[in-house]
N, C-alpha and C positions, 0 to 999 in steps of 0.2 A: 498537304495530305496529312502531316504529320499535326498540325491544331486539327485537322477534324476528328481523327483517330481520339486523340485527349479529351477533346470536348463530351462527344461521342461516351466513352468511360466517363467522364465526370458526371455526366445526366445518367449514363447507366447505374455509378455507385451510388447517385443521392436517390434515385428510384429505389434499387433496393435496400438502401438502408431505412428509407420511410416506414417500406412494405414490414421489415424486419420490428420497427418499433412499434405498429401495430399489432403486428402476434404476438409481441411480449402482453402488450396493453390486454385482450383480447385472453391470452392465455390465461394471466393471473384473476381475471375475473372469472373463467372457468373452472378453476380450479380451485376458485373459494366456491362455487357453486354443487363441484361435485364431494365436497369433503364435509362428514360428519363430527362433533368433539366424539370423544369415547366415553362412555358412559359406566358408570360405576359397575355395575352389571356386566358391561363388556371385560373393565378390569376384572372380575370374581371370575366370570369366564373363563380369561387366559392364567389366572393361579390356579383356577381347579385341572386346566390340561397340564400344566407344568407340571400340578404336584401328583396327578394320575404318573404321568409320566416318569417321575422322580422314584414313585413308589414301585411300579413295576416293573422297572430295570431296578432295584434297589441299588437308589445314590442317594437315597438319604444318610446314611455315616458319611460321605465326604462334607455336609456342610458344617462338622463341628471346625473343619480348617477353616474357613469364610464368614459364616454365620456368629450372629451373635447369641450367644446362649442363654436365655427364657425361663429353663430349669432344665433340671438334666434331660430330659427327655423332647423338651422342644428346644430349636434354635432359630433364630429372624433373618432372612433375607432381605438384602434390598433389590431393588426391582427399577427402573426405569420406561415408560410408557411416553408414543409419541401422543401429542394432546390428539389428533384427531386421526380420522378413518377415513383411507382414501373412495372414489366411489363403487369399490369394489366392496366395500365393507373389509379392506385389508389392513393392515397396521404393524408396529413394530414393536416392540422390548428387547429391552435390555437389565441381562442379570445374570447370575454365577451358576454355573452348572456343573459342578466338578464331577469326576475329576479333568471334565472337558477346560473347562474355563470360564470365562465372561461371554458371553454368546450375545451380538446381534442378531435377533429373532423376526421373520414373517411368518404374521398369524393372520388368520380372519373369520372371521363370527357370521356365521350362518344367519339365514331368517329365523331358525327356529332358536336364536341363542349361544348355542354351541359354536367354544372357539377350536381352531384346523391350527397345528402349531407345523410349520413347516419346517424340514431339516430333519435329517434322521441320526440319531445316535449312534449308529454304526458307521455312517459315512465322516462323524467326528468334525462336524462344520467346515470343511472347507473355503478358499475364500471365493471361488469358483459358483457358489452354488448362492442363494439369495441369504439363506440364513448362514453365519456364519462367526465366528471368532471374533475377539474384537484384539485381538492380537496382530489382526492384519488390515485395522483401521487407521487412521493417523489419530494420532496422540489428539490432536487440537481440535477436531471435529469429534472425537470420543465426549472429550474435557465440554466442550458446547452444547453436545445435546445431554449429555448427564444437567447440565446446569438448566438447561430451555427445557426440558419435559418433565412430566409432572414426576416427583419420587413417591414411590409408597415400600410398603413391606409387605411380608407374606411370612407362615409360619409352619414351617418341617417338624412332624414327630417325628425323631430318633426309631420310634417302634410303634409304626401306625397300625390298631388294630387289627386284627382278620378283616372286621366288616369293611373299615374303611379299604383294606389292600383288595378287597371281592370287588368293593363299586368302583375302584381306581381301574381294575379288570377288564368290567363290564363297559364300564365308561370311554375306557381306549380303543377296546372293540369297537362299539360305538361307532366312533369319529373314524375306527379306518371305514366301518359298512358302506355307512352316509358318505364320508370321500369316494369311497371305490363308487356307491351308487352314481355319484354328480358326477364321477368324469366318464363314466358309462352313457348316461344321460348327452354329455358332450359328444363323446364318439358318435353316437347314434345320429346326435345330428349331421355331424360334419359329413358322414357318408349320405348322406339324402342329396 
């Protein structure tokens, strides 16, 4: 009784471990199927929400702690971008948002262009939530994806014009109308 029982599991474990190395197989070819690279335009996207963002909470004066200084009135950030977009058209960065910190970021880019930068300034990233701190990353996977995605910059005025701070304004509206509209859109269906 007791070899049938073993035999029994031994056909059972190599079944399913077969089955399991097929969905790996299977997975990773779907997943090169559903992902886009990002595209430079995608990147300018997510600096123009950031620096909307940046300017209409004004936190611009915290990047003279971080940032490298341009002339007195601009300073450089670095930035971190995962190479591609999952099939959601969603994606990640990574970059300094004082006086919060280094922030793991989910964004994603509309059909129409427009990047949704998720995580809100008030709620101060927690690790709970998708966007988030990288204070409560591991060190080593921090250290790997700063190394594996692509780096760029971005650049903060110190005292960005009226016009620019009106379309920073305009702009944020914007992106909440369009969100509140699409998850409106959502509701509506899921109730039918």
């Amino acid at each position: 009784m007791r070899q049938i029982i073993c035999v029994a599991l031994a056909l059972l474990f190599l079944t399913l471990s077969q089955g399991v190395g097929q969905e790996n197989k299977t997975g990773n070819a779907e997943r090169s199927d559903t992902t886009r690279p990002l595209s430079q335009s995608d990147k300018d996207a997510v600096v123009q929400a950031i620096l909307d963002e940046m300017y209409v909470d004004n936190l611009q004066p915290y990047v003279i702690d971080v940032g490298k200084e341009l002339s007195r009135s601009e300073y450089q950030l670095n930035i971190n971008f995962k190479p591609t977009l999952n099939k959601d058209n969603a994606g990640w960065v990574i970059y300094k948002l004082m006086p919060y910190g280094q922030v793991y970021r989910l964004f994603s880019i509309r059909s129409d262009g427009l990047a949704i930068l998720y995580g809100k300034l008030r709620d101060r990233f927690p690790p709970t939530q998708p966007s988030y701190l990288t204070v409560y990353m591991d060190d080593d996977d921090l250290c790997q994806m700063e190394r594996d995605w692509g780096k760029g910059h971005f650049t903060v005025q110190l005292k960005p014009s009226s016009v620019r701070l009106a379309q920073a304004r305009v702009g944020l509206r914007f992106k909440e109308v369009k969100l509140r509209q699409g998850r409106s859109r959502v509701d509506a269906t899921d109730e039918d």
